[in-house]
N, C-alpha and C positions, 0 to 999 in steps of 0.2 A: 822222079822215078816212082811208078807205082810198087806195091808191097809187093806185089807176087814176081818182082824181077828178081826181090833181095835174093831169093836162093840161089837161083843160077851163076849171079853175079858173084858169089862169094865162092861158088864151087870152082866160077872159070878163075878167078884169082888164084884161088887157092894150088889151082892145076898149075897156073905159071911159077907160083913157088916152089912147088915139084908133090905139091901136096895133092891126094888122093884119100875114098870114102870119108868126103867131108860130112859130117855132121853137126846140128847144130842142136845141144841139148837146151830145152829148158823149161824152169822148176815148175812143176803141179803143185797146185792150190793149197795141197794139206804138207808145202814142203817134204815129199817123201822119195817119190821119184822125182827124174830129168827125162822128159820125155822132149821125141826128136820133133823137129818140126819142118812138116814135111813141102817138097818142092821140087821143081825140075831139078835136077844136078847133085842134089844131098841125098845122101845114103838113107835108106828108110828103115834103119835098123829098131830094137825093139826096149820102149824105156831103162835105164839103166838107175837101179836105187842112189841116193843118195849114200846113204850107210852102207860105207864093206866097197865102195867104187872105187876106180881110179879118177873115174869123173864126176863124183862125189867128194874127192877129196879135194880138185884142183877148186870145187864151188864153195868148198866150205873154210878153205885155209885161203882163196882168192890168189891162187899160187897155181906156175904152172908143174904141173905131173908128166913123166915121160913114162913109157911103158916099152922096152926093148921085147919084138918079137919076131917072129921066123922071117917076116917081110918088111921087117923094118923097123921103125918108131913110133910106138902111138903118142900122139901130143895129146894134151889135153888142157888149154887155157881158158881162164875164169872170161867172162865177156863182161867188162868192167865200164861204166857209162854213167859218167856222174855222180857220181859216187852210192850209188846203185849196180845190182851186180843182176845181170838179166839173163843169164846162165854158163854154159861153156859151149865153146869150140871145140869139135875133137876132128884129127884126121894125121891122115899115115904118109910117113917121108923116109927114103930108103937111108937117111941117117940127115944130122943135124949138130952145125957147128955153133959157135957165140951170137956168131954174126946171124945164120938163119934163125936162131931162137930169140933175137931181138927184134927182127924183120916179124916174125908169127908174132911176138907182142903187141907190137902196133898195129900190123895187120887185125888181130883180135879187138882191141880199142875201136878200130873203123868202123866193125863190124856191129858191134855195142851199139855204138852211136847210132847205127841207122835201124837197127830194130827198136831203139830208145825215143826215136823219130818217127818212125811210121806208123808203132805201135796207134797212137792216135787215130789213123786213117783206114784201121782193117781187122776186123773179126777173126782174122784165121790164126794170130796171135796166140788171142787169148782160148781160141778153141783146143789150140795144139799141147797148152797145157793142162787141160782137165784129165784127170782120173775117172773121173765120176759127172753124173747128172749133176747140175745145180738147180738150188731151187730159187724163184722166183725172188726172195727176200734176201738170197744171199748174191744175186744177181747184183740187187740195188745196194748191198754193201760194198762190195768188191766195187764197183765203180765210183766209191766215196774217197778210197784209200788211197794215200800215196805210196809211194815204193814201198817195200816191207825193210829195207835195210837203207840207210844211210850212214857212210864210211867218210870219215875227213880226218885231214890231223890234228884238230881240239876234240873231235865228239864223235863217237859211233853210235847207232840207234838201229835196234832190230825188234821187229812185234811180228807176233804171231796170233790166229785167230782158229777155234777150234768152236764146233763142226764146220770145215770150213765148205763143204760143199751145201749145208742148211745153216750157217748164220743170221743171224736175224737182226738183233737189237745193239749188240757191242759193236765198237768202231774206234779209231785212231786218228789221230791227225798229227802233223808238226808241220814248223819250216824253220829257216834259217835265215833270219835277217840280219846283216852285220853282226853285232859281236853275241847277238840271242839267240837262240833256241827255243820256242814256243813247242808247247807241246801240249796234247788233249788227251784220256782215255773217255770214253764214255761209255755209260750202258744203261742201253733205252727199258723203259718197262715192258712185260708184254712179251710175247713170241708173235715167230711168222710176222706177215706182210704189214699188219697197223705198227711193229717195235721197228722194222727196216724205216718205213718212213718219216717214224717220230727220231729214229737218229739221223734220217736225213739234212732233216729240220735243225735238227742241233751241230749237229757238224757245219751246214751252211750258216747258220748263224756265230760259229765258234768264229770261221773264214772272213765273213765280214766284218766282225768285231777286231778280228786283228790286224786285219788288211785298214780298218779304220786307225792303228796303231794307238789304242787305248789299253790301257794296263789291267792285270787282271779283276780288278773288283769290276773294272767296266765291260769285260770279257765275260764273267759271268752276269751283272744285271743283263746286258742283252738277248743275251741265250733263256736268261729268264723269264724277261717279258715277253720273247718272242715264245715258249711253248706253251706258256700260260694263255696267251691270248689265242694260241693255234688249237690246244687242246683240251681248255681248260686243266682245272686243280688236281681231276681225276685222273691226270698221265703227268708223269714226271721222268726225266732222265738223271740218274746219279754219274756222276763227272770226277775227273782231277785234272787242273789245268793247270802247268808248270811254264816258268821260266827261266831258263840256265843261259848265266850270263857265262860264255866261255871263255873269258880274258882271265875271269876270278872264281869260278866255280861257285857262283850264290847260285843257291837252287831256290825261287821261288813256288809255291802249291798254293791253291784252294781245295780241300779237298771235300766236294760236296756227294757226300754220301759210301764214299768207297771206303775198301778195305785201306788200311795203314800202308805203302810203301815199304819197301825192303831195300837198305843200304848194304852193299856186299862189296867187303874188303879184304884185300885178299883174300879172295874166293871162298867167303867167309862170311855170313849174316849178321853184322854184331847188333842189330836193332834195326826195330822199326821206326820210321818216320811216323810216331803216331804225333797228332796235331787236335786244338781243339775243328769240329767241324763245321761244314755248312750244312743249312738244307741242300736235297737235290732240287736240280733246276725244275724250274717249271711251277713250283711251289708258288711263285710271288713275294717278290718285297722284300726277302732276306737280305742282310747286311753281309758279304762275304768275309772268311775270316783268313787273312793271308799268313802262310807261317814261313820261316826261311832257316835254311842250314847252307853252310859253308861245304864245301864237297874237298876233299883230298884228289890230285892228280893219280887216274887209275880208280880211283870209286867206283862201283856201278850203282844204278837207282830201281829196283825193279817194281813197273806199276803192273797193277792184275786187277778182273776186276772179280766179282766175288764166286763167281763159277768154278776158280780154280782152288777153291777151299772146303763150298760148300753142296759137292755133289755129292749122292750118298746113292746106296740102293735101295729101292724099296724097304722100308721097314727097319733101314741099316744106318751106321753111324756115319754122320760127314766125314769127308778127310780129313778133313783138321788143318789147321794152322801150323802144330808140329809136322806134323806129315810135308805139308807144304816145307815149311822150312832144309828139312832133310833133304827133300830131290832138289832143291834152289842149290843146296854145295854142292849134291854131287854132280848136275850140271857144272857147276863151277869148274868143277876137277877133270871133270872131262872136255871141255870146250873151251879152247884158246879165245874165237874168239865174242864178237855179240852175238851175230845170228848162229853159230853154234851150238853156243849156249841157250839161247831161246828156244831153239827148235826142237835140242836134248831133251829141255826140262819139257815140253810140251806135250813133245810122244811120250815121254815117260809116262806123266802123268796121264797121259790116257789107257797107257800099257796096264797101267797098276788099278784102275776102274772098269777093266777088262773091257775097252772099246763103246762102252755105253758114257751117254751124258744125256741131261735132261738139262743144261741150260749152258750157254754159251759162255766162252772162256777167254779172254784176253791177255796176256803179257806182253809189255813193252820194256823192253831194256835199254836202260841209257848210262855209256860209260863217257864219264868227263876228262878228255887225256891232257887239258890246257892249252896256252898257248892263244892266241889272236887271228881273228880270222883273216888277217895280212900276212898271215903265215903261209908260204906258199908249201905242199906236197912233193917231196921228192918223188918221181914217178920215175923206176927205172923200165925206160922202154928204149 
């Protein structure tokens, strides 16, 4: 099926389950609105925020939302597709029993799936979600990243990236092989188009080193030799590359060049994960220094990279590490669950630098719930 059938095909289904003004919302780049995406059959109504929605809330709690009105029931369910959430469903049924609300479940699930599918094959996607012009550098990051959230039942993971329509240099990676979790932040030297392609370079190199299934000291010399030889000594990229074993919660790090980690328990910072360091990559030759912590079922690990501490204004004092620390709980307190919380603390902190940033920001959050990845997901659908 080409992309441009998806919409019609979801509107005619949707009409045979008695549904009407299908829409299909989804998330813009700086996480803030759910913008519709537009198509034969779907409603062409007008973005809907994230904060303060009904379909906002069904995206951010991944739960479905009803809304009782003069014509009916507005549904509104999360579109949930491997454990990646690619925004919501909404549309209107003159009422709604057990049985139809499990029927729209699934149906929702189908629906996931095939934009989780096509996405691959078609521009109009990812056009549907912008808010804003992207630049050139944020272009070539955005096409590095995997999903922004990853939901399972041993480990959830959500990152966020700020300015996300000018990104440049910061980037993420992970995956999930058997009972591990690999994970990367990095942050290229540099602004604009030279820092987008030097973490090009390192993110593919992070990929191939892992996909080679070598352990972190060999995950970093790679990455090493390869920026040193691409860019020589005078460009480097500072990195943290983790492994979370999810049977036992060992949190493996290198932590070359970056801020300290934040362990948050109960919704609570009791320390950092500070470690002796590495060089940042690209350096050459360094010996990488591996550190490990045992993690409690319910932990979170929060990686950032230094943008989120050290922005200032002109002439003006950095945020600070306290400062930081303060909005990390009260995200806490407010956000059930990862991406929640990530997303919180990230407008916050932009809220509170009144919209201005002079270098880019990354958080990655990672909560370890246990368990084995032979553990199968209760999925009520």
């Amino acid at each position: 099926m080409p992309p441009q059938l998806i919409a019609p095909l979801v509107a005619e289904q949707a009409a045979r389950l008695g549904g009407r003004d299908v829409c299909i919302l989804l998330q813009d780049y700086g996480q803030r609105m759910l913008r519709p995406l537009p198509g034969r059959g779907l409603a062409a109504g007008e973005p809907e925020p994230i904060d303060g929605s009904a379909a906002g809330r069904a995206f951010l709690r991944m739960t479905v939302v009803e809304e009782q009105r003069d014509d009916g029931v507005r549904m509104y369910l999360p579109l949930l597709g491997g454990g990646n959430e690619a925004g919501v469903l909404a549309l209107t049924l003159d009422a709604v029993d057990e049985d139809g609300r499990r029927l729209l479940r699934r149906f929702a699930c189908l629906v996931a799936g095939m934009l989780v599918t096509k996405n691959a094959y078609t521009d109009q996607f990812l056009q549907a979600r912008r808010s804003a012009p992207m630049s050139l550098s944020a272009e070539v990051q955005w096409s590095l990243l995997p999903p922004m959230t990853m939901i399972t039942p041993q480990v959830a993971l959500a990152g966020i990236l700020e300015p996300a329509y000018d990104v440049a240099g910061d980037s993420f990676d992970y995956a999930i092989n058997d009972n591990v979790v690999h994970l990367a932040v990095i942050d290229a030297m540099g602004h604009g188009l030279n820092a987008a392609m030097l973490a090009t370079l390192a993110i593919g190199a992070y990929r191939h080193a892992r996909r080679a299934d070598v352990g972190l000291a060999g995950l970093y010399g790679l990455m090493d030799a390869v920026i040193e030889q691409q860019f020589g000594a005078e460009q480097f990229v500072t990195a943290q590359l983790m492994r979370l074993d999810i049977a036992t919660g060992q949190l493996q790090w290198v932590n070359a060049g970056h801020p300290a980690p934040l362990l948050i328990r109960d919704r609570r910072v009791v320390q950092a994960l500070e470690s002796p360091g590495t060089l940042p990559v690209g350096f050459g030759g360094a010996t990488p220094v591996i550190s490990e912590r045992e993690l409690r079922r319910g932990d979170r690990v929060l990686f950032f990279t230094d943008g989120a501490f050290e922005e200032h204004q002109p002439g003006g004092q950095q945020f600070g590490m306290e400062r930081l620390i303060g909005f990390v709980e009260r995200a806490g307190q407010v956000g059930e669950g990862v991406q929640e919380m990530v997303r919180g603390l990230s407008h916050a902190l932009a809220s509170a630098r009144g919209g201005v940033t002079t270098d880019d920001t990354t958080l990655f959050l990672v909560e370890w719930r246990g368990g084995s990845v032979g553990q199968l997901a209760a999925v009520d659908v």
